[in-house]
ZAFI-982592 format. One record per residue (C-alpha): residue in one letter; residue number from 0; x, y, z. Coordinates in steps of 0.25 Angstrom, whole numbers, padded with zeros to 4 digits. Last residue first. Layout:
<rest a; nr NUM; X X; Y Y; Z Z> $
...
# end
This chain:
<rest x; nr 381; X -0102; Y 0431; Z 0163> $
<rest x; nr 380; X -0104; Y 0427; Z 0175> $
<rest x; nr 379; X -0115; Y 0420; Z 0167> $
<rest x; nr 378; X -0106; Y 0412; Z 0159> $
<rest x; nr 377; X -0097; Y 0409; Z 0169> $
<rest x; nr 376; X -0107; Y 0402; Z 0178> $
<rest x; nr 375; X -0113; Y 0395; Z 0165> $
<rest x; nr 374; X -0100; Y 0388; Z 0162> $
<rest x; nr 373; X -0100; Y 0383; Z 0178> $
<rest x; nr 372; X -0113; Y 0379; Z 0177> $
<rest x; nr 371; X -0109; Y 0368; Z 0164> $
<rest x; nr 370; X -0097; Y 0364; Z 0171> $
<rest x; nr 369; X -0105; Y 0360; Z 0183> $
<rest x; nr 368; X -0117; Y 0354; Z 0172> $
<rest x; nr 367; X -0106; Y 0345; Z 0165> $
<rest x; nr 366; X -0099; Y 0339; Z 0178> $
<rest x; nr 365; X -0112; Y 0336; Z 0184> $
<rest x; nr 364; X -0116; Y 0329; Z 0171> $
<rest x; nr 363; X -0102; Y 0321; Z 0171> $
<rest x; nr 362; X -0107; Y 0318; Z 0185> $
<rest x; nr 361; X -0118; Y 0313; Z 0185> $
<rest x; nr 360; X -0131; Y 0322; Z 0189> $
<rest x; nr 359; X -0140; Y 0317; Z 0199> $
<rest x; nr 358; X -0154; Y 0321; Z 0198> $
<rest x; nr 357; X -0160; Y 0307; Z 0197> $
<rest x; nr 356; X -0150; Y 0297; Z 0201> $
<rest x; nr 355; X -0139; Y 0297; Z 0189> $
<rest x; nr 354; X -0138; Y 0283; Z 0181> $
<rest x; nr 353; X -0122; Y 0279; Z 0183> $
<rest x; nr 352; X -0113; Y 0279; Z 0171> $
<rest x; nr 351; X -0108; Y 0294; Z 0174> $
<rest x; nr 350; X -0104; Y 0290; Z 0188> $
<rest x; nr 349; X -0098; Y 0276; Z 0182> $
<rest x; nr 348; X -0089; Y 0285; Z 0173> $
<rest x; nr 347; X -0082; Y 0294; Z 0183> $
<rest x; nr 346; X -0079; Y 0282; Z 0192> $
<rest x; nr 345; X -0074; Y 0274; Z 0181> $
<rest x; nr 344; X -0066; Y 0289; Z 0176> $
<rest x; nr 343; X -0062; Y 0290; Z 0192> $
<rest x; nr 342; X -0057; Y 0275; Z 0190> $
<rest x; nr 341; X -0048; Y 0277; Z 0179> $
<rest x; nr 340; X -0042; Y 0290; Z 0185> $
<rest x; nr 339; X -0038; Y 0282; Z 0199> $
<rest x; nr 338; X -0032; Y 0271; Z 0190> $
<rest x; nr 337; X -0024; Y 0282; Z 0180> $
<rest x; nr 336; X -0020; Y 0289; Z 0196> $
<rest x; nr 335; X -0014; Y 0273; Z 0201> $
<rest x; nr 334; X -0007; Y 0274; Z 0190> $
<rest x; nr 333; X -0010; Y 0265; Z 0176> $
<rest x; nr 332; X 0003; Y 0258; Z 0169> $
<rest x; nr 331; X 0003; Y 0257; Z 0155> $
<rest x; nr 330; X 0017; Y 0250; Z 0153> $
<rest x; nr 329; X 0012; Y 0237; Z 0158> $
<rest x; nr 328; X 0001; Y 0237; Z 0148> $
<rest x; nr 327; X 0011; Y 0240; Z 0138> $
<rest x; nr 326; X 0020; Y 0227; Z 0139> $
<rest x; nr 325; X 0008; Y 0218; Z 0139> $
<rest x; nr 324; X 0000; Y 0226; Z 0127> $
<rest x; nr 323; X 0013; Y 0223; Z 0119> $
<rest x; nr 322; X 0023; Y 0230; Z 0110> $
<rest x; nr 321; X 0026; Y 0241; Z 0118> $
<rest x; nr 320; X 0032; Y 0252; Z 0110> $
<rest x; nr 319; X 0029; Y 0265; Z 0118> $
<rest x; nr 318; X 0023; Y 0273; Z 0107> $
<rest x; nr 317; X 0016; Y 0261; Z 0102> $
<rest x; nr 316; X 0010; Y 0256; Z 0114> $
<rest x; nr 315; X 0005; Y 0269; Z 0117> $
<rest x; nr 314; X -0002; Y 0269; Z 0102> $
<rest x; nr 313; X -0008; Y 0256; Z 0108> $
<rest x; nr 312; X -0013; Y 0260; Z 0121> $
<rest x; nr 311; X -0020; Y 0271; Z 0114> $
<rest x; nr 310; X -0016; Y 0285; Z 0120> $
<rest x; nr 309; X -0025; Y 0289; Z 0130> $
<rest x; nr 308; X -0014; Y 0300; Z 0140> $
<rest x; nr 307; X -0015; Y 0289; Z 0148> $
<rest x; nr 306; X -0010; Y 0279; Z 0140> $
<rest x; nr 305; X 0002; Y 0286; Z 0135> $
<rest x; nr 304; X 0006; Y 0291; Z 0149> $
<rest x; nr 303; X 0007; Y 0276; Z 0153> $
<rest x; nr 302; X 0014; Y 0272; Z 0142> $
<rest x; nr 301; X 0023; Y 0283; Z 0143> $
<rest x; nr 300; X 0026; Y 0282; Z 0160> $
<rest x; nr 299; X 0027; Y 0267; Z 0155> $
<rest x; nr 298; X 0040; Y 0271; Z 0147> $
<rest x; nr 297; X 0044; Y 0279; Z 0158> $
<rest x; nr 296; X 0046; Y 0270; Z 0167> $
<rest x; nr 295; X 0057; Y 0262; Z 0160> $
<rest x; nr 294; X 0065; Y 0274; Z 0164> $
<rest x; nr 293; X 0062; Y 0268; Z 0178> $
<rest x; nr 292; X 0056; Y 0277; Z 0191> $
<rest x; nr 291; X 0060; Y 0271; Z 0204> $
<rest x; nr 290; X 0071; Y 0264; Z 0208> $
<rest x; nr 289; X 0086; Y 0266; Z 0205> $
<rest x; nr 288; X 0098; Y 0258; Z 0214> $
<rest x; nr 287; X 0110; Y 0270; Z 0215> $
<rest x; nr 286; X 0123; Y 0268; Z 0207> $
<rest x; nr 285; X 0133; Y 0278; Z 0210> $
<rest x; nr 284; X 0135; Y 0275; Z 0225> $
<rest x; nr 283; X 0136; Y 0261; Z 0222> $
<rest x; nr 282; X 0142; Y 0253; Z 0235> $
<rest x; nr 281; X 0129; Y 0253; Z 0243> $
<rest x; nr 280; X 0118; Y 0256; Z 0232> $
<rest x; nr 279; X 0111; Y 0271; Z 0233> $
<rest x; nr 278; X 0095; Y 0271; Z 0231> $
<rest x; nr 277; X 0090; Y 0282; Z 0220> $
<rest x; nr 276; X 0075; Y 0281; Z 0220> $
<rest x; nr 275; X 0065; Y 0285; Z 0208> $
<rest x; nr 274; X 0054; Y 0293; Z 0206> $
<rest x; nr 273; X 0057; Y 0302; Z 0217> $
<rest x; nr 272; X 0061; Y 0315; Z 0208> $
<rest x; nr 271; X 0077; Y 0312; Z 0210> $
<rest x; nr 270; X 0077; Y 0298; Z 0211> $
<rest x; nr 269; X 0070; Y 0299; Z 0197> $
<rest x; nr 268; X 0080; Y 0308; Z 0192> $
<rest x; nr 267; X 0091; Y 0300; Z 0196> $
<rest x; nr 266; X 0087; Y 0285; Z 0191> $
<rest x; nr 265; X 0085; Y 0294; Z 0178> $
<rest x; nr 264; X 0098; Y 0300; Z 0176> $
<rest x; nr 263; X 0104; Y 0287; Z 0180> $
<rest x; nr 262; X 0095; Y 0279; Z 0170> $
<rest x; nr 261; X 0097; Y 0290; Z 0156> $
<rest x; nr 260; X 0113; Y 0290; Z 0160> $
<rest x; nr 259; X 0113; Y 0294; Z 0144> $
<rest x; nr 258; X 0099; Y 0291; Z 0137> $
<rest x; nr 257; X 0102; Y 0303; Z 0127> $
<rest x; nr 256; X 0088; Y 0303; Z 0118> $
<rest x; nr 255; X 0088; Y 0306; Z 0102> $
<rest x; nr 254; X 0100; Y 0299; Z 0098> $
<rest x; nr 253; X 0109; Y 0302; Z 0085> $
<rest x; nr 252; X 0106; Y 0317; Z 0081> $
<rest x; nr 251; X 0096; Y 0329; Z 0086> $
<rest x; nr 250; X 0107; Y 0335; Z 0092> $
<rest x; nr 249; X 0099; Y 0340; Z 0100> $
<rest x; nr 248; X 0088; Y 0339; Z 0110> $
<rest x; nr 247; X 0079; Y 0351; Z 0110> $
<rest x; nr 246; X 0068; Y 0345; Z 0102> $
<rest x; nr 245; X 0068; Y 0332; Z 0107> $
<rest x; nr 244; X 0061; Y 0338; Z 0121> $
<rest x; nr 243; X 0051; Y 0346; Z 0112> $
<rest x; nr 242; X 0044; Y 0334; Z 0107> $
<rest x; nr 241; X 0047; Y 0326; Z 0118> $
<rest x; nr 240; X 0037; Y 0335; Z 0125> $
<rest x; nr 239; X 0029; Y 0336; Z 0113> $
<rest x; nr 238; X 0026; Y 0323; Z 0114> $
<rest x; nr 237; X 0033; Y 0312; Z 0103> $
<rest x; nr 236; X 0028; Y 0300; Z 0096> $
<rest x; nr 235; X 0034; Y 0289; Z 0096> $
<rest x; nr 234; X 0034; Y 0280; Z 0080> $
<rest x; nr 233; X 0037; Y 0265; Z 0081> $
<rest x; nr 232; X 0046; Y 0257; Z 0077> $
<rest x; nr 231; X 0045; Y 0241; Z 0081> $
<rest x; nr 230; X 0056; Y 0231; Z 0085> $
<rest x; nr 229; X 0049; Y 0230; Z 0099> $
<rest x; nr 228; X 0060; Y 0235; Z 0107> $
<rest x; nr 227; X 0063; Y 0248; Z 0097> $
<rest x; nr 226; X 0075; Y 0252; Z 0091> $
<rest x; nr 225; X 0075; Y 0244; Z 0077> $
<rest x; nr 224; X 0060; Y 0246; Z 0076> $
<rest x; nr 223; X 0064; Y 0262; Z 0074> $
<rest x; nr 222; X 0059; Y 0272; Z 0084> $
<rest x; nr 221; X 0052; Y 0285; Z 0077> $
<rest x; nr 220; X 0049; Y 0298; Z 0086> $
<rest x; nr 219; X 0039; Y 0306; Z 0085> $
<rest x; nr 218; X 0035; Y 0320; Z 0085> $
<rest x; nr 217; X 0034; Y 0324; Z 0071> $
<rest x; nr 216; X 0041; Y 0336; Z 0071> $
<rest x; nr 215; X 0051; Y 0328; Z 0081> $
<rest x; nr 214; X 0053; Y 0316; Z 0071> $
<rest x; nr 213; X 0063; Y 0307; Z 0079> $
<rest x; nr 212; X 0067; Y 0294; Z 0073> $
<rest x; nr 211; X 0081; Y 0303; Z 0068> $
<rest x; nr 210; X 0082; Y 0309; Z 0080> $
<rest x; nr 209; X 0089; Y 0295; Z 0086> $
<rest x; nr 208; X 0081; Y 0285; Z 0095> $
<rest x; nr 207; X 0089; Y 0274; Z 0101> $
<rest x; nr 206; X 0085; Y 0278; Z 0116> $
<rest x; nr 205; X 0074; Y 0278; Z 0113> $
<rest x; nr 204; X 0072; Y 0263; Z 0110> $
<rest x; nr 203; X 0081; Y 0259; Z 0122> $
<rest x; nr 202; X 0072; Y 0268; Z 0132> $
<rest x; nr 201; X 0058; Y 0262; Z 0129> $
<rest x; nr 200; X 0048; Y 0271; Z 0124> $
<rest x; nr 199; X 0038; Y 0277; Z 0132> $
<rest x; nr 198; X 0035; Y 0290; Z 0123> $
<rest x; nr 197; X 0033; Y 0301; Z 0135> $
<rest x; nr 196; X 0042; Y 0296; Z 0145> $
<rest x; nr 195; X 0054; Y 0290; Z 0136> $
<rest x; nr 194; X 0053; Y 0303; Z 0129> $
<rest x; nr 193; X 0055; Y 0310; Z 0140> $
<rest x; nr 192; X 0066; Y 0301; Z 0146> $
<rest x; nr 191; X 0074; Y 0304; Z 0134> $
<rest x; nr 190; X 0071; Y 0319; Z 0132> $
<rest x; nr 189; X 0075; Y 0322; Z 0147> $
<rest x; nr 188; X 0088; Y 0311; Z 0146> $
<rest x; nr 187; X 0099; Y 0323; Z 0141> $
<rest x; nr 186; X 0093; Y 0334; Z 0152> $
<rest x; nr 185; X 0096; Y 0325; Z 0163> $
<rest x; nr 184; X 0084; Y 0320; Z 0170> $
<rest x; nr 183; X 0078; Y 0327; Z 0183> $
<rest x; nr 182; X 0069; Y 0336; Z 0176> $
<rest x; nr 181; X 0062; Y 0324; Z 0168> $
<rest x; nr 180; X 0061; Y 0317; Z 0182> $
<rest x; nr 179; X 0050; Y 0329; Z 0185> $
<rest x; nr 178; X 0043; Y 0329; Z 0175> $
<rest x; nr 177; X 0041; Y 0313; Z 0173> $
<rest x; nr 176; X 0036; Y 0314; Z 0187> $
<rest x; nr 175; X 0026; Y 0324; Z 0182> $
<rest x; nr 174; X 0023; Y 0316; Z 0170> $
<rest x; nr 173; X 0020; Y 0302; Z 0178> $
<rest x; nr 172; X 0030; Y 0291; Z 0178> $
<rest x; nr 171; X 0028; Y 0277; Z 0176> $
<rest x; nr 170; X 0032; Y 0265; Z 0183> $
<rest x; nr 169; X 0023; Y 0253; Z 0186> $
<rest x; nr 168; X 0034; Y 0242; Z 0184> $
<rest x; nr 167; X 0030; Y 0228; Z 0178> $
<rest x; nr 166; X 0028; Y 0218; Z 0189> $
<rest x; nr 165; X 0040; Y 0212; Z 0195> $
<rest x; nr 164; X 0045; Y 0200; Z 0189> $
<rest x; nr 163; X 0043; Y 0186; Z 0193> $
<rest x; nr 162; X 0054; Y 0175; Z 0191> $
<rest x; nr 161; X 0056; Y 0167; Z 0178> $
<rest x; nr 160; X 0057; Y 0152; Z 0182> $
<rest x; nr 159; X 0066; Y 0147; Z 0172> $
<rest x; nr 158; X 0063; Y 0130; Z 0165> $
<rest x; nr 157; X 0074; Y 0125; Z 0161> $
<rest x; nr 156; X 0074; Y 0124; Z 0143> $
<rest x; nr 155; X 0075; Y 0111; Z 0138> $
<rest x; nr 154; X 0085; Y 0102; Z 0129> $
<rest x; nr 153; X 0095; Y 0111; Z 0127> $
<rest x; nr 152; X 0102; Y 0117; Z 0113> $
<rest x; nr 151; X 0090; Y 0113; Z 0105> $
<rest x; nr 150; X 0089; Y 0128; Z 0098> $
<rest x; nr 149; X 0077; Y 0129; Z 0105> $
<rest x; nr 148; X 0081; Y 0125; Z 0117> $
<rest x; nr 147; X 0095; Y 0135; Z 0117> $
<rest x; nr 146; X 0084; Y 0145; Z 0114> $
<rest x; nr 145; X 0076; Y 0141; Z 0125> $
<rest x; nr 144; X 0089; Y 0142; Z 0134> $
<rest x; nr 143; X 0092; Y 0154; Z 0133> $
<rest x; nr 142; X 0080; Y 0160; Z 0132> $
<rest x; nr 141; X 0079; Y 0156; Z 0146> $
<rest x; nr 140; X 0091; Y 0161; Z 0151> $
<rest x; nr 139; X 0086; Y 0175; Z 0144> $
<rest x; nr 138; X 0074; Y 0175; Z 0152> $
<rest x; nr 137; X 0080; Y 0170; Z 0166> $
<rest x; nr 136; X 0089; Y 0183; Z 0164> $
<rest x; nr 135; X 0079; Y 0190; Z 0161> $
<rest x; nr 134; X 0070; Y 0186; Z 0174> $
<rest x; nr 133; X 0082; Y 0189; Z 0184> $
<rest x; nr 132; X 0079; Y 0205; Z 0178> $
<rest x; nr 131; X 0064; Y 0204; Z 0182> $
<rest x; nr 130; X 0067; Y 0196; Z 0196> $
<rest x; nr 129; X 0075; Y 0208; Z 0202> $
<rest x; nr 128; X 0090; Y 0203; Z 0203> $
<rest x; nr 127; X 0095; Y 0206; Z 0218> $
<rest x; nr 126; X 0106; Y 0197; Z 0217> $
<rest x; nr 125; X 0100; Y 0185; Z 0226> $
<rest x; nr 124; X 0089; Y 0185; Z 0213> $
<rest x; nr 123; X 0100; Y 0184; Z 0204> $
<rest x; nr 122; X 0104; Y 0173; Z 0210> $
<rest x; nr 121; X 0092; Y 0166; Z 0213> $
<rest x; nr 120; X 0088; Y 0168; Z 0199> $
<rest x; nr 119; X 0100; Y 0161; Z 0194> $
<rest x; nr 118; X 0099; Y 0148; Z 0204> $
<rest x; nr 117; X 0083; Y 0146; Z 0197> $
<rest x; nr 116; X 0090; Y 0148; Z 0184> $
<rest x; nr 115; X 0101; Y 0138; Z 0189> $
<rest x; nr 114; X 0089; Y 0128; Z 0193> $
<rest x; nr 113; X 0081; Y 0130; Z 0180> $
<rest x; nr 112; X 0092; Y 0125; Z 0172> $
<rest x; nr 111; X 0103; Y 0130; Z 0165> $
<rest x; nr 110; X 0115; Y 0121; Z 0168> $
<rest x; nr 109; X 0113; Y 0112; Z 0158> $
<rest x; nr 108; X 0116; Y 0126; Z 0148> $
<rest x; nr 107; X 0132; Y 0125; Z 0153> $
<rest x; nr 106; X 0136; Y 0136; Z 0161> $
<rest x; nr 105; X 0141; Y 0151; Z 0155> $
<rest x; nr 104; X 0150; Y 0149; Z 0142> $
<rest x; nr 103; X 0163; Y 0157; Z 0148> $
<rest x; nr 102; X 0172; Y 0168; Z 0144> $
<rest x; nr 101; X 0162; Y 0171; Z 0131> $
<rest x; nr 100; X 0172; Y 0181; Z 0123> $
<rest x; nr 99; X 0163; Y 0194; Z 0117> $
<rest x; nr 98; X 0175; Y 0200; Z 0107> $
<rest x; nr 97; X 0182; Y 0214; Z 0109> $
<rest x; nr 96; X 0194; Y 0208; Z 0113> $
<rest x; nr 95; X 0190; Y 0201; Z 0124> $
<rest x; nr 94; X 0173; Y 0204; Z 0130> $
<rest x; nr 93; X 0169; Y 0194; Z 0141> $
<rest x; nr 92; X 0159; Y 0184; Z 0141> $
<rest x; nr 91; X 0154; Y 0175; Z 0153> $
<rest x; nr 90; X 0144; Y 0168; Z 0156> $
<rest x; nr 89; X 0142; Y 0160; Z 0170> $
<rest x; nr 88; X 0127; Y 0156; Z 0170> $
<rest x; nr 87; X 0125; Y 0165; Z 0182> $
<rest x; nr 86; X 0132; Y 0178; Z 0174> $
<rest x; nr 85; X 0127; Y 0176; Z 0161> $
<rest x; nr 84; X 0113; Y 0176; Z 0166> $
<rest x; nr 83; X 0115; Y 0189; Z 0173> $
<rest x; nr 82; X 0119; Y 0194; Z 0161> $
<rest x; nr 81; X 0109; Y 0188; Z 0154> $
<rest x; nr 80; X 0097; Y 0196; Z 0161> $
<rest x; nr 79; X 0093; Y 0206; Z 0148> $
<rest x; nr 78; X 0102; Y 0201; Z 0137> $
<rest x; nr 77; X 0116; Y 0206; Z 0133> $
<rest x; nr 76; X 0127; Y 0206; Z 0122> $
<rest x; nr 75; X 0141; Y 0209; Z 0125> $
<rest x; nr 74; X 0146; Y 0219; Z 0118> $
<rest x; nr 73; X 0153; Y 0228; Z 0128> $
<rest x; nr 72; X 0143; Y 0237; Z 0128> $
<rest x; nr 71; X 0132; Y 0227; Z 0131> $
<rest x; nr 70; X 0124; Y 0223; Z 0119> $
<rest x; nr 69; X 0108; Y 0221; Z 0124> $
<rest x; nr 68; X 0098; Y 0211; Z 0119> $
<rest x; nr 67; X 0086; Y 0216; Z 0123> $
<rest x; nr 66; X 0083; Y 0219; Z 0109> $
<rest x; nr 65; X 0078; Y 0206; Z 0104> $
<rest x; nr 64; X 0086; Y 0206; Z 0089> $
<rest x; nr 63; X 0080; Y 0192; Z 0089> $
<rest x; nr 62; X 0093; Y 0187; Z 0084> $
<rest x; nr 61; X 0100; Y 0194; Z 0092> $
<rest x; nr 60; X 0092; Y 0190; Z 0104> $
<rest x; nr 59; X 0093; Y 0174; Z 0099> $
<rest x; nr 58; X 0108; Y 0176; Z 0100> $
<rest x; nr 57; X 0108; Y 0181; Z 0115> $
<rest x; nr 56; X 0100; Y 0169; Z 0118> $
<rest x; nr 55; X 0108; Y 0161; Z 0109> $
<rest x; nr 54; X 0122; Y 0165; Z 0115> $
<rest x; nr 53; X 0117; Y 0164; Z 0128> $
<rest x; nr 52; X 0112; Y 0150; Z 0127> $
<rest x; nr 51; X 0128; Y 0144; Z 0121> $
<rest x; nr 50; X 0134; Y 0155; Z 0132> $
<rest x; nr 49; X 0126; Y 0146; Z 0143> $
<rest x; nr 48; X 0132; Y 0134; Z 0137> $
<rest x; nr 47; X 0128; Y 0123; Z 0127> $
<rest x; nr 46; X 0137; Y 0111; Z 0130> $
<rest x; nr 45; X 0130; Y 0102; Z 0137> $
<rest x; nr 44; X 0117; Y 0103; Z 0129> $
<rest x; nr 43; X 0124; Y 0095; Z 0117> $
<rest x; nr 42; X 0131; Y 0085; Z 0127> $
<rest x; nr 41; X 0114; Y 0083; Z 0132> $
<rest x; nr 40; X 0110; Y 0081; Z 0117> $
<rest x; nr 39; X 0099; Y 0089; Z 0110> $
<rest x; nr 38; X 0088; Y 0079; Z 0109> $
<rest x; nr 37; X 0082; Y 0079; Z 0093> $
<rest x; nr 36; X 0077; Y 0065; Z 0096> $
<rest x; nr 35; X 0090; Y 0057; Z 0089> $
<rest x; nr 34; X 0097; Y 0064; Z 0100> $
<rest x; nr 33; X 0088; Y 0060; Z 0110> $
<rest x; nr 32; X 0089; Y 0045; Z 0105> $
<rest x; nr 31; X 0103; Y 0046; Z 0105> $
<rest x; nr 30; X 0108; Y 0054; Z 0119> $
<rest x; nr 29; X 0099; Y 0042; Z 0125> $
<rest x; nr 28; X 0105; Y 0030; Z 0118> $
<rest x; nr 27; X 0118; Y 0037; Z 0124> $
<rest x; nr 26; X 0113; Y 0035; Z 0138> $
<rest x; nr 25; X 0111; Y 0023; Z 0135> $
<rest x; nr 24; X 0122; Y 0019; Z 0130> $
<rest x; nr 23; X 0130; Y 0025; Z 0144> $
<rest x; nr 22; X 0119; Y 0017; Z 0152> $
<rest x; nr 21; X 0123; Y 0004; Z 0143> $
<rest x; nr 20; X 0140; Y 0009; Z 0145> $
<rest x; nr 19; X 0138; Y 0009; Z 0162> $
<rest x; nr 18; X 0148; Y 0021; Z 0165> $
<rest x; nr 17; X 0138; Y 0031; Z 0166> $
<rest x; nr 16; X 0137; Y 0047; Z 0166> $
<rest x; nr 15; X 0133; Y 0045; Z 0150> $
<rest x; nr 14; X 0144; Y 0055; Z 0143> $
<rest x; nr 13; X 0141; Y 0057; Z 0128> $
<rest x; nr 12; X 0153; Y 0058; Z 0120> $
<rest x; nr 11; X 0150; Y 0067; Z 0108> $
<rest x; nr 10; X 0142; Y 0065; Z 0096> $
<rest x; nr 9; X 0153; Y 0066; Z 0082> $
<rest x; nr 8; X 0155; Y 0051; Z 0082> $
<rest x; nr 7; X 0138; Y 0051; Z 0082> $
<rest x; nr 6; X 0134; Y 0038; Z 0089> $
<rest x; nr 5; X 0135; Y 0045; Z 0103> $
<rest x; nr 4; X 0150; Y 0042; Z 0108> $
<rest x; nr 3; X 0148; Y 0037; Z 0125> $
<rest x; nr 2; X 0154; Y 0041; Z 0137> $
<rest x; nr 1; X 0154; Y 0033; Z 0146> $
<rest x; nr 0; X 0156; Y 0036; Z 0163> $
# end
């Protein structure tokens, strides 16, 4: 096998896989001309390891200041399906004196190509992983590696076949479901699940809200861009429900709502009233598998109740916070008794349309005139 000098002194040995010296020049004349093309060269593209793609992708979130990048409590940064990702492409990092140490870079960026994303699903598909969270982890590797295109770090990006999610959960809860679970809830989450029922905002922003956003005579609450998904403030108004619920919660200082062991305490209360199911795991006798009713739920119970009650789609949207008609239209779920309604109103409305045959009354008529005797009757009986 030659190796041959590139006519830079500082370019590296390139090695050609050939001992015949014209095949070896050739080979060299290659790495050349696609060099003087812009190409990034193959010894270039060796080197770069999965840490190298990692580092940029988490890099890119902080400069985009994406919020679904998460700090672990030791410190450790983290991205919705990397973990996972870490794992299969053999990452490591551990924590010595206090610093983050990278034990080992992961495999080399060659590696990653359609056939071991392909071998990742089937992994993590074997393990039980629903398709939803496989299909982040898919995401972030992707943006892996169009970042490290974009800066000409590899020559193409592999394609990744995404796989097909579950459709958009139906969930929501009705007010005298929501009366009962509100009974089963520890005393410190009442407010907090309350709120999240009646104003349908997402759990991380209320979480953050101190009693200084909250104007109680005013009825509102005020959440800053910096703690909202979509980098917006916006203004939530208050019922006189959460009204008189804020009013008996004191101190009034550092954070309105307490969200302590808020999933347990839920899982349980929704076992409790049959919106939920408890199932015990084999080996974890404090850990029970949930299903049923989520806490996401409740943000769709909002939106739903919002439209109902015929507040304007777009005063909705801004109590909630979505940003797109996409978003909210799966969020604005109808039940089989809005349906039922809707065509009773059709039904009603065809009947009062239709040319009545000659001495039939319609019905809004009929309605009129029963009401009408029924008034006269008590007026003669005096």
């Amino acid at each position: 096998m030659l190796g041959l000098n590139r006519s830079d002194a500082n370019d590296p040995v390139i090695r050609t896989g050939t001992r015949v010296k014209s095949e070896a020049r050739a080979v060299l004349r290659k790495q050349m001309e696609g060099r003087d093309k812009g190409e990034i060269p193959v010894t270039d593209v060796r080197k770069l390891m999965y840490a190298d793609l990692r580092s940029a992708l988490i890099d890119s979130y902080v400069t985009l200041g994406n919020k679904s990048l998460k700090e672990r409590a030791d410190g450790t940064e983290n991205i919705a399906g990397l973990a996972a990702l870490d794992t299969f492409c053999t990452f490591k990092q551990e924590i010595k004196d206090g610093k983050i140490v990278i034990v080992h870079r992961g495999i080399s960026v060659t590696q990653i190509t359609t056939d071991l994303a392909s071998r990742f699903v089937r992994g993590r598909k074997a393990d039980g992983v629903g398709n939803a969270a496989i299909n982040r982890s898919l995401a972030a590797l992707r943006r892996m590696l169009k970042l490290a295109k974009r800066s000409r770090k590899i020559h193409d990006v592999p394609f990744i076949e995404f796989l097909k999610e579950p459709p958009a959960r139906k969930g929501f809860l009705g007010r005298s479901d929501f009366e009962k679970l509100i009974k089963l809830l520890p005393t410190h989450l009442r407010p907090l699940v309350t709120f999240l029922y009646w104003c349908g905002c997402r759990i991380g922003e209320t979480l953050q809200i101190e009693w200084s956003q909250v104007d109680l005579d005013a009825r509102q609450i005020r959440l800053e861009p910096e703690q909202t998904k979509g980098d917006e403030g916006r203004i939530i108004p208050l019922s006189s429900e959460l009204v008189d619920t804020l009013r008996q919660i004191g101190p009034k200082q550092g954070q309105v709502f307490n969200g302590t062991n808020l999933r347990k305490e839920w899982n349980k209360a929704c076992a409790s009233c049959g919106l939920g199911t408890l199932t015990e795991v084999e080996g974890r006798p404090y850990d029970p598998v949930y299903s049923g009713l989520t806490l996401h739920d409740l943000r769709r119970s909002a939106v739903r109740n919002l439209r109902k009650a015929g507040v304007s789609e777009k005063e909705a949207m801004r109590i909630s916070g979505h940003k797109t008609r996409a978003v909210f239209d799966r969020y604005n779920i109808v039940s089989t008794d809005d349906v039922m309604d809707a065509m009773r109103k059709l039904e009603l409305a065809a009947l009062n349309d239709r040319k009545p045959v000659h001495g039939e009354v319609k019905p809004a008529q009929s309605v009129s005139k029963k009401l009408g005797k029924s008034v006269m009757a008590l007026s003669s009986n005096g």
